[in-house]
C-alpha positions, -999 to 999 in steps of 0.1 A, spaced: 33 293 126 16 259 119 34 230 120 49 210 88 26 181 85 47 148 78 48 135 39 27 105 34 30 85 -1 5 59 -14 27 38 -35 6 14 -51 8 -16 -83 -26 -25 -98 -27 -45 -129 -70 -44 -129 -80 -18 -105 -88 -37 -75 -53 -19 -56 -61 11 -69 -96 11 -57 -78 3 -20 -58 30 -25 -80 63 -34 -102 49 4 -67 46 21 -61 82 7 -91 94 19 -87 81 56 -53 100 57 -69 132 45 -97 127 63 -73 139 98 -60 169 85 -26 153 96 -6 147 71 4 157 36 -9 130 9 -2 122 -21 -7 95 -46 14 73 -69 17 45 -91 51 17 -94 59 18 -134 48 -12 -152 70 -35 -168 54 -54 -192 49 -48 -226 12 -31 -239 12 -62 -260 12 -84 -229 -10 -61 -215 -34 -63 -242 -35 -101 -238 -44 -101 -204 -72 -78 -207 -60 -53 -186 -67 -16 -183 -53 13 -190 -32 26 -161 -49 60 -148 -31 88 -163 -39 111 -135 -16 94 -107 20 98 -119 44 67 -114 72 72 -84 103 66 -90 126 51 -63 149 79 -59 122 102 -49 112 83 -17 137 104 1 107 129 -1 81 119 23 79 108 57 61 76 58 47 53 29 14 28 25 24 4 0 -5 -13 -24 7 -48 -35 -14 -79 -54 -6 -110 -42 12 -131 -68 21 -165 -56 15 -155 -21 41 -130 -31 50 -92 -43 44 -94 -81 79 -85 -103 64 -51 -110 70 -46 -73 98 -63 -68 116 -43 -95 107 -11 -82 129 -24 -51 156 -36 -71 167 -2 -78 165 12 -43 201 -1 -38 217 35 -32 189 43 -12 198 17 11 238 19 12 230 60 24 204 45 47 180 72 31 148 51 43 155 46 73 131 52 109 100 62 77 71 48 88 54 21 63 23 2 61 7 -21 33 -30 -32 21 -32 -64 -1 -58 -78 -30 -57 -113 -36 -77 -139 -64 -87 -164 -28 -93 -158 10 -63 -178 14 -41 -165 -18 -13 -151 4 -22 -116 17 -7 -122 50 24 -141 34 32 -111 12 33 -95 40 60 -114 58 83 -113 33 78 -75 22 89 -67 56 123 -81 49 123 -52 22 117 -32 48 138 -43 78 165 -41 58 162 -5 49 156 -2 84 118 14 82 92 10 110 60 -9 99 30 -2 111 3 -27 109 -34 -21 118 -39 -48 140 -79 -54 150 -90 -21 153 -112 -25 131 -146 -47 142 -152 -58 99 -115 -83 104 -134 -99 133 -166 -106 107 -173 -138 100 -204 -134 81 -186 -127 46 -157 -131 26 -141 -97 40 -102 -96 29 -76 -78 50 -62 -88 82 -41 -75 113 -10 -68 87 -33 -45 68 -65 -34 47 -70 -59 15 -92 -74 -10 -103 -102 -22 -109 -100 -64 -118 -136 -71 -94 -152 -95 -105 -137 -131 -113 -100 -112 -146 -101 -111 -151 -94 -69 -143 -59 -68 -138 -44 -30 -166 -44 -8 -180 -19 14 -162 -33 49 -129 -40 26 -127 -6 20 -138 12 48 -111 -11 61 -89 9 40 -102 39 53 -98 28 86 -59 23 76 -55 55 62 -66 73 93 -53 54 116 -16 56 98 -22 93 99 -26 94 136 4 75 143 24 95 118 16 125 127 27 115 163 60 100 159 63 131 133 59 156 165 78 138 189 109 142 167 103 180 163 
């Protein structure tokens, strides 16, 4: 009999594309190892379609159904996609984690593995800030984060704007959207997929 492979969820909030661009090339890296089970999904929007309306953004994809909190007890492991807002989770985010409360008092999250990618409007709008204080989220559900460090040569490139950084994959989208990911941003994200998969799949076996 085959082994179970360990459940993997994409989680992801994307108000114009840029995170959900990162996320189908970090879903492809963890397909790409025949690993792990992955699947994709969406935080639920909060503002109005008015609002939405006014800030030019797009339709949500309609093929990538939104997660809701108590369903995390599902999967094994989770790679979070989160814009930067204020060097900061944006309160789309953040209210998705407001309601993990009972989650947290059954200790339902705790020892899955997590990861996050980033998109931010500047090379210095905060993708490594949102990262240190997402992984109070996490510490306090007690989850084990794994970043990507440098294994990737394209964080070490100089020669561009290239977004990301040893905390994970990311994006820089200029500050009206018009930058969309680049080729080394996202086989960045690839690399993060894979790589996540590996380490996954390895913690997921040494507990069988």
């Amino acid at each position: 009999m085959s082994p179970v492979k360990p459940v993997v969820y994409v989680v992801y909030y994307s108000m114009y594309g840029h995170i959900q661009r990162m996320a189908h090339e970090v879903m492809k890296g963890l397909q790409s190892t025949g690993k792990v089970d992955a699947h994709l999904f969406q935080v639920k929007e909060t503002l109005s379609d008015e609002v939405l309306g006014l800030m030019k953004a797009p339709a949500k994809a309609s093929d990538v159904p939104v997660l809701h909190p108590k369903d995390m007890v599902n999967a094994d492991a989770f790679l979070f996609g989160i814009p930067t807002r204020y060097g900061n989770q944006p309160a789309q985010v953040r209210a998705f984690w407001d309601q993990t409360g009972g989650l947290w008092a059954q200790g339902a999250l705790r020892n899955k593995m997590a990861g996050m990618f980033f998109s931010t409007g500047s090379q210095h709008g905060g993708q490594e800030t949102t990262a240190f204080t997402f992984l109070t989220t996490m510490a306090h559900h007690g989850m084990i984060y794994v970043p990507i460090g440098f294994g990737h040569k394209a964080l070490s490139d100089n020669t561009e704007v290239v977004g990301g950084s040893a905390y994970g994959s990311g994006t820089v989208a200029n500050g009206d959207g018009s930058r969309l990911p680049t080729e080394k941003e996202l086989s960045i994200a690839e690399f993060q997929g894979s790589s996540f998969a590996d380490v996954v799949a390895q913690f997921h076996n040494g507990k069988k």
